[in-house]
C-alpha positions as CSV (number, residue, x, y, z in Angstrom):
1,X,46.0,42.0,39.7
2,X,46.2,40.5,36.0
3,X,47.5,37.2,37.8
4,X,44.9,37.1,40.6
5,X,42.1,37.0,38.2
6,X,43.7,34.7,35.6
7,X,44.2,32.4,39.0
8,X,40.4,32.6,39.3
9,X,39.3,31.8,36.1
10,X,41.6,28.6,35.6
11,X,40.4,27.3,39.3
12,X,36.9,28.5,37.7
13,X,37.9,26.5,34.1
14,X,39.1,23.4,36.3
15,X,35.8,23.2,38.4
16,X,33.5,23.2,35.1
17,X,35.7,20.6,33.7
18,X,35.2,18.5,37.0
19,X,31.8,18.9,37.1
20,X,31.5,17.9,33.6
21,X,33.0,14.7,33.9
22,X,31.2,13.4,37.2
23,X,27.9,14.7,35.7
24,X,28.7,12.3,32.9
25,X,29.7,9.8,34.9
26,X,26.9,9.9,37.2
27,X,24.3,9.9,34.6
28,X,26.2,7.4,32.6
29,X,25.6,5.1,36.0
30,X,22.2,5.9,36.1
31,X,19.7,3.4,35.0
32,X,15.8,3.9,35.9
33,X,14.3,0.6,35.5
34,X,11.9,0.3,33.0
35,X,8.5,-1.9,33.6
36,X,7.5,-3.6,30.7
37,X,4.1,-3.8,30.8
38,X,1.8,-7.4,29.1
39,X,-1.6,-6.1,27.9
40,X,-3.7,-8.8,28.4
41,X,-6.5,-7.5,26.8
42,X,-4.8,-6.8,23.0
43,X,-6.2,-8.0,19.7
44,X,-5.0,-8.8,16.3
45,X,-6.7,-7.4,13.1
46,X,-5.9,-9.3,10.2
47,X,-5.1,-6.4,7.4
48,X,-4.6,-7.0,3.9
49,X,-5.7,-4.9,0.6
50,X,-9.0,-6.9,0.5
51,X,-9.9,-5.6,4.0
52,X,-8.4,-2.4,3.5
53,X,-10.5,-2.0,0.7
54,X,-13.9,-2.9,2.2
55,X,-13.1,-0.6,4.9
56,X,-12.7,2.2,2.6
57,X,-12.8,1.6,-0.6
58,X,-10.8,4.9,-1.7
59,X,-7.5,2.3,-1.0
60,X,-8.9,0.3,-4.6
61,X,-6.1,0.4,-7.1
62,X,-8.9,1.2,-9.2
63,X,-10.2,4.1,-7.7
64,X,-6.6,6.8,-7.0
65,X,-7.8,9.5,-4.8
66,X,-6.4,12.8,-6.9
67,X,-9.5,11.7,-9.1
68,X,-12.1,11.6,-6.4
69,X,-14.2,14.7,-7.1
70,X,-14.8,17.6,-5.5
71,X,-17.3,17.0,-3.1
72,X,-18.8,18.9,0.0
73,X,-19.4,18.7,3.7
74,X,-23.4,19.0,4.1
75,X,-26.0,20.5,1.0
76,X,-25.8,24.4,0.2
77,X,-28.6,26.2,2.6
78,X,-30.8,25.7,-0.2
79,X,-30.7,22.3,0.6
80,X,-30.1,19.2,-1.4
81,X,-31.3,18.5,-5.3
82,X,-32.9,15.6,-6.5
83,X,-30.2,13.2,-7.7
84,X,-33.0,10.7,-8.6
85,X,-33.6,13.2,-11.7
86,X,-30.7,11.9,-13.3
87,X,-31.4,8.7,-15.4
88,X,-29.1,5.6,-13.1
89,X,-29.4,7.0,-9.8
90,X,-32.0,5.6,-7.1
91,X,-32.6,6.3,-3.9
92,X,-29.8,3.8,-3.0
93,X,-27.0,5.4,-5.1
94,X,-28.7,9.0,-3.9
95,X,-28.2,7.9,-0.4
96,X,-24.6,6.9,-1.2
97,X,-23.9,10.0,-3.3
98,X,-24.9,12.2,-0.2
99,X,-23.0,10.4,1.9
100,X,-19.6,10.9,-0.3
101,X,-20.1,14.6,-0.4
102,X,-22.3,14.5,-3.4
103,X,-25.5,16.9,-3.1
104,X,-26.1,18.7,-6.0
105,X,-26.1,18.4,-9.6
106,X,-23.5,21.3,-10.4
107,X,-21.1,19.0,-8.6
108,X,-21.8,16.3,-11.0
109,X,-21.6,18.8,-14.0
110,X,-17.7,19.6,-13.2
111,X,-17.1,16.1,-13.1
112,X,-14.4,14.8,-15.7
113,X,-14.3,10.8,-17.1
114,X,-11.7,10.3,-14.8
115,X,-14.0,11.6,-11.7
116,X,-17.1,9.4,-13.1
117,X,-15.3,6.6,-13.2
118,X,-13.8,7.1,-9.6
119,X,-17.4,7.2,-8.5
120,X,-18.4,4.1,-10.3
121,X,-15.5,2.1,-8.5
122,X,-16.2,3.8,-5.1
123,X,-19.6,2.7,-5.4
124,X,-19.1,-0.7,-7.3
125,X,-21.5,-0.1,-10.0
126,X,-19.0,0.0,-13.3
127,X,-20.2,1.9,-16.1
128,X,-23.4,3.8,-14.7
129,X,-22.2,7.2,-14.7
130,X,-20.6,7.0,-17.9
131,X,-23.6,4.8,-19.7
132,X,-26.6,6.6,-18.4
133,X,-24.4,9.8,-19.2
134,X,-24.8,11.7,-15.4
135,X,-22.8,14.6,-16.7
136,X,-24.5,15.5,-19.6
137,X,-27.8,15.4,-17.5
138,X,-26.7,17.1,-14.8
139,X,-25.6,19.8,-17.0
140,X,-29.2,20.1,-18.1
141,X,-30.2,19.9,-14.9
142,X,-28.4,22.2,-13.3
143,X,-29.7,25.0,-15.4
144,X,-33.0,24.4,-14.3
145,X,-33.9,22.8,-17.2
146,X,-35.8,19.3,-17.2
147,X,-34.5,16.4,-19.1
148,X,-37.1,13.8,-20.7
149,X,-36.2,11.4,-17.8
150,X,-36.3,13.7,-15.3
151,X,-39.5,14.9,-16.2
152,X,-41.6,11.9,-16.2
153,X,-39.7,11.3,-13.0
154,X,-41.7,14.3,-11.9
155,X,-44.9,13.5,-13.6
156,X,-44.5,10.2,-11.5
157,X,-44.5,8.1,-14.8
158,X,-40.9,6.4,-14.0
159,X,-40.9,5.6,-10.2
160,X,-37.3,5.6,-9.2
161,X,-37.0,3.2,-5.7
């Protein structure tokens, strides 16, 4: 009985082996034809840093991006603050400010140098933040405070574009 079933399981060993090779050999044999295919209607952009940088200017070796700060999706419920408060920034920079993430003047207040001076080279105005001192005002601001600026801003004695 022993010698039956080790008969069966060599024939069984031998098939598998069998099969093995002429699988390999079949599939070694096998070639689909690929189709190469000519895309007539392709393009070529020309990419370098200048470009890159234009596109998005958070690729300026100026401007690394683990100093970008924090910045936010859409303005708190509350809606947005009044960036034109804040001696340096007109409706212009506002406008840009919004559209980096950049709503309210808390956000500006946890800024470090570092941050500030990411900003000025994302926007390409060197020096504002840090000059017209943003932070510090936005500090003031923040607490619902007025600053001198910001007041006559309000008063409508400094008409900010």
């Amino acid at each position: 009985m022993f010698e039956v079933a080790s008969l069966i399981v060599t024939n069984l060993f031998i098939a598998l082996i069998i099969g093995f090779i002429l699988g390999y050999i079949v599939a070694k044999s096998y070639n689909p034809a690929i189709k190469t295919v000519k895309n007539d209607d392709s393009f070529q952009i020309k990419i370098d840093a200048k470009n890159i940088a234009a596109i998005n200017p958070i690729f300026k070796r100026s401007s690394p991006l683990h100093f970008k700060p924090l910045v936010l999706s859409f303005p708190r419920p509350t809606g947005k603050d009044n960036l034109k408060k804040i001696k340096g920034i007109n409706s212009k920079i506002e406008a840009d400010l919004n559209n980096l993430g950049i709503y309210h003047f808390d956000q500006i207040a946890k800024w470090s140098n570092k941050n500030a001076e990411w900003v000025e080279a994302y926007l390409v105005i060197p020096g504002c933040a840090k000059n017209n001192q943003w932070i510090d005002q936005a500090k003031i601001l923040q607490t619902g405070s007025e600053t001198i600026y910001s007041q006559k801003v309000m008063d409508g004695e400094i008409e900010v574009d």
